[in-house]
C-alpha positions, 0 to 999 in steps of 0.5 A, spaced: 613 811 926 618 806 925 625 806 928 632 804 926 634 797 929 640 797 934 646 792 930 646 788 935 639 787 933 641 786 926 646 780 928 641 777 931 638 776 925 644 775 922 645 768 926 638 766 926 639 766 918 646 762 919 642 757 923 636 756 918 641 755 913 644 750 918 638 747 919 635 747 912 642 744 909 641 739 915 634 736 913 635 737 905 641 731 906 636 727 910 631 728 905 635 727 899 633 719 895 629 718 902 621 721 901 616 716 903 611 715 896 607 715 901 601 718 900 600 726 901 593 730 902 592 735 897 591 739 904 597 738 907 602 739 900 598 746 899 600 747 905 608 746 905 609 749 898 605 754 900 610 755 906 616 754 901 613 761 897 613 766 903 619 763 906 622 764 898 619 771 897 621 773 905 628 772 902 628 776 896 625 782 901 631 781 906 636 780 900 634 787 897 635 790 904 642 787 904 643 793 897 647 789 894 
């Protein structure tokens, strides 16, 4: 069986997330007015939003964890 996470394991967590947040804040003002219209394989947009739905649904898990 699964057992409980130690707090400090928790604000691990905690601090991954606000370098995410960081990093994601970060790179959206680079991209902001700035994506290349060069071309982009089918393959590889799948792939990115593909990536953006499971980061998005992990997200939903780990706010539901949180009970509020």
């Amino acid at each position: 069986p699964d057992s409980l996470v130690s707090e400090e394991r928790i604000g691990e967590l905690l601090d991954g997330l606000i370098e995410l947040k960081d990093l994601f804040e970060h790179t959206s003002k680079q991209l902001e007015g700035r994506i290349s219209n060069d071309p982009i394989t089918i393959a590889k947009y799948n792939q990115i939003s593909n990536i953006l739905l499971h980061l998005e649904s992990d997200f939903v898990d780990l706010s539901m964890l949180s009970g509020k």
